[in-house]
C-alpha positions in Angstrom: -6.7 8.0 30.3 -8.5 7.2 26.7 -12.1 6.7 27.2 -13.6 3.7 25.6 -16.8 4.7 23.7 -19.1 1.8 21.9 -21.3 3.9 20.1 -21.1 5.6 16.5 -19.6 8.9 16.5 -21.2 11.5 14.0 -19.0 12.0 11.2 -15.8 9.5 12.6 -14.5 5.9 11.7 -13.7 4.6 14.4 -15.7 3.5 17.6 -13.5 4.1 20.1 -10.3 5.0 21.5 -8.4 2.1 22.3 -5.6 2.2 24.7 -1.8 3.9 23.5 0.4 0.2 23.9 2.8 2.4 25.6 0.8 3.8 28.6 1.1 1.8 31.9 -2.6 2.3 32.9 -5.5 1.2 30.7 -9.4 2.0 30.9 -11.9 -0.9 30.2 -15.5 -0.6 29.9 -17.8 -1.8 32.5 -22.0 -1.9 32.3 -23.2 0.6 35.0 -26.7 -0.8 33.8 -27.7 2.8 32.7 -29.5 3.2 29.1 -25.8 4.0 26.8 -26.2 7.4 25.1 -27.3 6.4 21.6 -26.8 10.1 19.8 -23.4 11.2 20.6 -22.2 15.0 19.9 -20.2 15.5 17.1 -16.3 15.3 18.1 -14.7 18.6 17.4 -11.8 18.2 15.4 -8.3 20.5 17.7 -5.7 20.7 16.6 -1.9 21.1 18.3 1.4 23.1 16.7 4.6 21.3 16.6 7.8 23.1 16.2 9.5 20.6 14.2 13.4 20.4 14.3 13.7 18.2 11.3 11.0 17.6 8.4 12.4 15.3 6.1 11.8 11.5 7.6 14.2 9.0 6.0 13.3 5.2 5.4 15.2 2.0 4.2 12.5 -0.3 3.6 12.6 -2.5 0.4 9.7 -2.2 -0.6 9.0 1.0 -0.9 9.9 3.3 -3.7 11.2 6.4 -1.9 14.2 6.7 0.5 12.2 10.2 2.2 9.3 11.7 3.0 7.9 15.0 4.5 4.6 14.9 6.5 2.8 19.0 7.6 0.7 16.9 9.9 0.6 14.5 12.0 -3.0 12.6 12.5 -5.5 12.7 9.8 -8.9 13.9 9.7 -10.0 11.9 6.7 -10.3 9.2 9.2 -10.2 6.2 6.9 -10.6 3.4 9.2 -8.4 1.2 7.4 -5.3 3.8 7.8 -2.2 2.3 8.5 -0.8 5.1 9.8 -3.2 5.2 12.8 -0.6 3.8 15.0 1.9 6.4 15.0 -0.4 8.1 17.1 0.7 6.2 20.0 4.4 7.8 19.6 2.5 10.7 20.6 0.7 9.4 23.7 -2.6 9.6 21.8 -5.2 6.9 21.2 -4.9 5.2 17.2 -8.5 5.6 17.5 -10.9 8.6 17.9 -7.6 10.4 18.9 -6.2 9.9 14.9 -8.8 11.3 13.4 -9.8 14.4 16.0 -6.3 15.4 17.4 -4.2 16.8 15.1 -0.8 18.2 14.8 -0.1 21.0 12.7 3.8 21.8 11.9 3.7 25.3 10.6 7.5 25.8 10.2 7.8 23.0 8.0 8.5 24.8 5.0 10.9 27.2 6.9 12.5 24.3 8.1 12.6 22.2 4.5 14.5 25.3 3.2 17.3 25.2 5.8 17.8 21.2 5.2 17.5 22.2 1.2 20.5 24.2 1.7 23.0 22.1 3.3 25.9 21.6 1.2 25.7 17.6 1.9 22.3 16.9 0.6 21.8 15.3 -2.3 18.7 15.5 -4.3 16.0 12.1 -4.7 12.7 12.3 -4.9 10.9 13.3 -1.8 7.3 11.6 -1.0 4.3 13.5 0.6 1.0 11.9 1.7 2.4 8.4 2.0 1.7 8.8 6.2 -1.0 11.3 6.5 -2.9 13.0 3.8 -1.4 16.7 3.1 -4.5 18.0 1.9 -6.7 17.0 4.3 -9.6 19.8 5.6 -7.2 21.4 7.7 -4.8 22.6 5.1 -7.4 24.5 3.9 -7.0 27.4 6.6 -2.9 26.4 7.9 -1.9 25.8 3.9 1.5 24.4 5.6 1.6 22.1 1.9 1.2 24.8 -0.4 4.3 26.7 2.0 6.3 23.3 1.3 5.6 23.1 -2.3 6.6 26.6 -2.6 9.9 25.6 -1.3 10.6 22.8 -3.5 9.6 24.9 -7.0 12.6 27.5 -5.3 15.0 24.6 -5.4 14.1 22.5 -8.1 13.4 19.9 -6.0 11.6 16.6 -7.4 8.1 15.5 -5.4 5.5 12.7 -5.6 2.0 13.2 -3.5 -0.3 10.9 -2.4 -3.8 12.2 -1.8 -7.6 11.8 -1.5 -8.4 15.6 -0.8 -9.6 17.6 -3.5 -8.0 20.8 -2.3 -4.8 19.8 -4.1 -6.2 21.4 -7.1 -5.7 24.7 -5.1 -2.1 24.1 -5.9 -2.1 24.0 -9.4 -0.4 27.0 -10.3 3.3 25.4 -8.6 2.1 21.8 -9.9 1.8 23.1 -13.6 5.2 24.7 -13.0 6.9 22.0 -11.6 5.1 19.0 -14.2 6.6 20.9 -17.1 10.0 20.6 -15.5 9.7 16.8 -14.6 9.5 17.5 -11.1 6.1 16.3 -9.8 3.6 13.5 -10.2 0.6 12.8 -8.1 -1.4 9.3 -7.1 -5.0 9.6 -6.1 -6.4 7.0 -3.7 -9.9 6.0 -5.0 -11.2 2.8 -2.9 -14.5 2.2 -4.2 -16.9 4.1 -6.4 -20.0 3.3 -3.8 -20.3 6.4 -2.1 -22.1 5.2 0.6 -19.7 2.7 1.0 -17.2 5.3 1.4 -18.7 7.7 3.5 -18.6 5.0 5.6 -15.5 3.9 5.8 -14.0 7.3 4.8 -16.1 9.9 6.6 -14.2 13.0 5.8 -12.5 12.1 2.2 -14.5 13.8 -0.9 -16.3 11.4 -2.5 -15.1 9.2 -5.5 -16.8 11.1 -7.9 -15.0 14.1 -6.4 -12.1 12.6 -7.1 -12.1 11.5 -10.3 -12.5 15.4 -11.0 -9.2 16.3 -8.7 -7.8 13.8 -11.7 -9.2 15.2 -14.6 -8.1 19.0 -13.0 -4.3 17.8 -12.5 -4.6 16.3 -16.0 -5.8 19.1 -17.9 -3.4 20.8 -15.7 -0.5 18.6 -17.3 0.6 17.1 -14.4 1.0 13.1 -14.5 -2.2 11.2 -12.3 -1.5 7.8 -11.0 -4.7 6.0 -9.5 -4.3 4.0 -6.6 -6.8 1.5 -6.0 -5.8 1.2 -2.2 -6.6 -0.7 -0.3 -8.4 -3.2 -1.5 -10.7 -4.4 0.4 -11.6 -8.9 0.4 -15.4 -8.9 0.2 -15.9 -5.2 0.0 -14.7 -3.6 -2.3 -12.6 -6.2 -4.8 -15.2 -6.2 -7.2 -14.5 -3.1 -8.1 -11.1 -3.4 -8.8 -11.7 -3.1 -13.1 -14.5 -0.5 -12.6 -12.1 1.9 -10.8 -9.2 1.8 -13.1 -11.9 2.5 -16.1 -13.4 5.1 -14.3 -9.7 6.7 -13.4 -8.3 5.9 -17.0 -11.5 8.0 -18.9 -10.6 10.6 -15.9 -7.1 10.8 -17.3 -4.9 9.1 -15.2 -1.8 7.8 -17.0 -0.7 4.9 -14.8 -1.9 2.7 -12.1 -1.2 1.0 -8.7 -2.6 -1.4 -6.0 -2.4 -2.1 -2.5 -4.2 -4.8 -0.3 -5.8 -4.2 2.9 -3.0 -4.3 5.6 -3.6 -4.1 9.5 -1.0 -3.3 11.4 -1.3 -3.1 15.2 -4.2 -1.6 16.6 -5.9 -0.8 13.1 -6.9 -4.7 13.2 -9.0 -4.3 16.5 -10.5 -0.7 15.0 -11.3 -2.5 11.6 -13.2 -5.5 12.8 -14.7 -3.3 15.5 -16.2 -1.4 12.2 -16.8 -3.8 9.6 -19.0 -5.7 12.0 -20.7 -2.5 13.3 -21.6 -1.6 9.0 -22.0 -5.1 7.6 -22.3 -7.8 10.1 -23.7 -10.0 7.2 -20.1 -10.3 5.5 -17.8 -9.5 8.8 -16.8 -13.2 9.1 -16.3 -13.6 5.7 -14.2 -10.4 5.1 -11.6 -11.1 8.1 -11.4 -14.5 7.2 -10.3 -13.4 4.0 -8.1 -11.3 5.3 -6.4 -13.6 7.3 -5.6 -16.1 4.1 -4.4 -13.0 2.6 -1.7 -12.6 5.6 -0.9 -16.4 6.3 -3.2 -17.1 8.6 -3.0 -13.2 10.9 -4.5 -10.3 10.5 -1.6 -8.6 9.6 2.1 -10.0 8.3 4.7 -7.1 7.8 7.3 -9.2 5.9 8.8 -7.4 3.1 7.2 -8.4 0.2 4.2 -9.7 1.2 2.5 -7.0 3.5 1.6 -5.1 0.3 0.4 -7.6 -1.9 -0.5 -10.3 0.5 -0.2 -14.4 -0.5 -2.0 -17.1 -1.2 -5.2 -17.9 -4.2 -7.1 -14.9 -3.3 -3.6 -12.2 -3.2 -2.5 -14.2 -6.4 -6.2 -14.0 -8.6 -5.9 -10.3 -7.3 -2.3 -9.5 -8.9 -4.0 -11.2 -12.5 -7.0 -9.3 -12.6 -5.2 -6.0 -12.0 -2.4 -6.7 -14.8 -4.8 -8.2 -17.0 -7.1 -4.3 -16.6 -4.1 -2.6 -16.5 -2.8 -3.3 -19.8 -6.1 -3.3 -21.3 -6.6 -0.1 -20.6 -3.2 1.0 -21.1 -2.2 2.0 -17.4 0.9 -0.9 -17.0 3.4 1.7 -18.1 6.4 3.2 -15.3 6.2 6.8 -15.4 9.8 8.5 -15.9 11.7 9.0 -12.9 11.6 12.8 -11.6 14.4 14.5 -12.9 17.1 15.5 -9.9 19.7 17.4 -12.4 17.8 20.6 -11.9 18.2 20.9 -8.2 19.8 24.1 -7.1 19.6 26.4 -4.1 18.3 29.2 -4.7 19.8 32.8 -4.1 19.9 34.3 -0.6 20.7 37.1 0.9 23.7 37.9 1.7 25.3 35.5 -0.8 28.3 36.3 -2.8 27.4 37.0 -6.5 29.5 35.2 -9.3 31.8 37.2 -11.7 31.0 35.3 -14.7 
């Protein structure tokens, strides 16, 4: 049973470990009257091997760009409160909370496994996302390198990829990027939320920080592989003011195009956020769910199609102006060209039949 915990965690986002929705029993703090620990011990990140019987996830949702995805891991150490992705943990029987960020799944035959679905005569080629869940390059990779195994696999077969990232260990992987950028075959978005480290550590206790990652971009670029910054989320009260400083910053970095997501909460990631924004700046907490709330007609969260990314209302639509009007200042409006498919091929095996001509 999830233990709830009310006190800052050394090095973690969230507070506590809320209940999984799906479990039947559910703990609920009570005051003993004994003094609360104030120091906690730091929470050892474990971390759990799956043997996964299928890597690539399909989607049909309108609004996003890509049709699949492949995620090495499941939970994120980053631990960015604001992380939609926090309640997939419950699928698992594990907390969206503490449990996101501390118990991990690792899926070391995911490359083995990407080969064998790679090589089925009925699948067609399209652009496969990574990092649009859980960040592949988070601090785990560093030791399991279950990505770099993947990417390895897709330079074999040609096979087109966009990745989605905050962890600077992705320059690592420069030597199959390079390869596959001159082909056509890869781009990369960097997520850069505010410039404010403090702000960050904060809210993002295990990403590099923004300066950090404005050198992952200028790396990839000298590297020649394409950068698009993403200034996601963004945050009502935060970090909106920062919206024009972070595409400058990204565009003299070298990034070549831009995007922008607003704050969404789905599920329990509303309950974790306010929990937080109150506990680091109870001077603005009011003020930044409220704005929130206009942004999602009148919830903390609305997952229509075609809203929950760009929210409505004043606020959503004085948002959408500034970032066009900074985009195409600075020259970062432009669609990068789609990754090329025609190269796709499976690679030679053993045991296959060699041509005559």
């Amino acid at each position: 049973m999830p233990v709830q915990n009310s006190h800052l965690t050394p090095g973690r986002a969230a507070r506590s470990n809320p209940d999984n929705r799906f479990d039947r029993l559910h703990a609920e703090a009570v005051d003993d009257g004994w003094t609360p620990e104030q120091d906690l011990p730091v929470l050892r990140t474990e971390i759990t091997d799956e043997v996964a019987r299928t890597v690539i996830t399909r989607n049909t949702s309108p609004d996003l760009s890509f049709d699949r995805s492949i995620n090495p891991y499941r939970g994120c150490e980053h631990g960015c409160i604001y992380c939609f992705a926090r309640p997939s943990h419950a699928f698992l029987g594990l907390s969206p909370g503490l449990d996101f960020e501390t118990r991990l799944i690792a899926r070391p035959n995911a490359a083995a496994q990407l080969h064998k679905e790679l090589s089925n005569p009925r699948y067609t080629p399209k652009t496969i996302a990574i990092g649009t869940n859980t960040d592949p390059y988070q601090p785990v990779e560093k030791s399991r390198e279950i990505m770099r195994e993947v990417l390895q696999v897709l330079d074999a077969f040609n096979h087109p990829v966009a990745i989605v990232t905050k962890g600077t260990l992705i320059t690592r992987d420069c030597d199959i990027l390079a390869r596959m950028a001159a082909k056509g075959l890869v781009r990369v978005g960097i997520s850069i939320t505010t410039l404010d480290p403090r702000t960050s550590r904060a809210m993002e206790p295990r990403v590099p920080a923004p300066a950090a990652r404005l050198r992952i971009i200028r790396q990839l670029t000298d590297a020649g592989i394409p950068v698009r910054v993403m200034v996601s989320p963004v945050i009502p009260a935060l970090t909106d003011h920062e919206l024009e400083a972070i595409l400058k910053a990204a565009k003299d970095a070298g990034a070549v195009a831009a995007s922008s997501i607003v704050l969404r909460l789905p599920r329990e990631v509303a309950t974790l956020f306010r929990d937080w924004v109150a506990t680091h700046y109870p001077d603005r907490a009011a003020r930044i769910m409220g704005r929130v709330r206009e942004l999602h007609g009148g919830k903390d969260y609305d997952p229509e199609f075609g809203k929950r990314m760009v929210g409505q209302g004043p606020w959503a639509n004085m948002m959408q102006q500034r970032f066009k009007l900074a985009t195409r200042k600075l020259h970062l409006d432009r669609s990068l060209a789609p990754l090329r498919t025609d190269l796709f091929a499976r690679p030679p095996q053993s045991g296959d039949q060699l041509s005559l001509f």
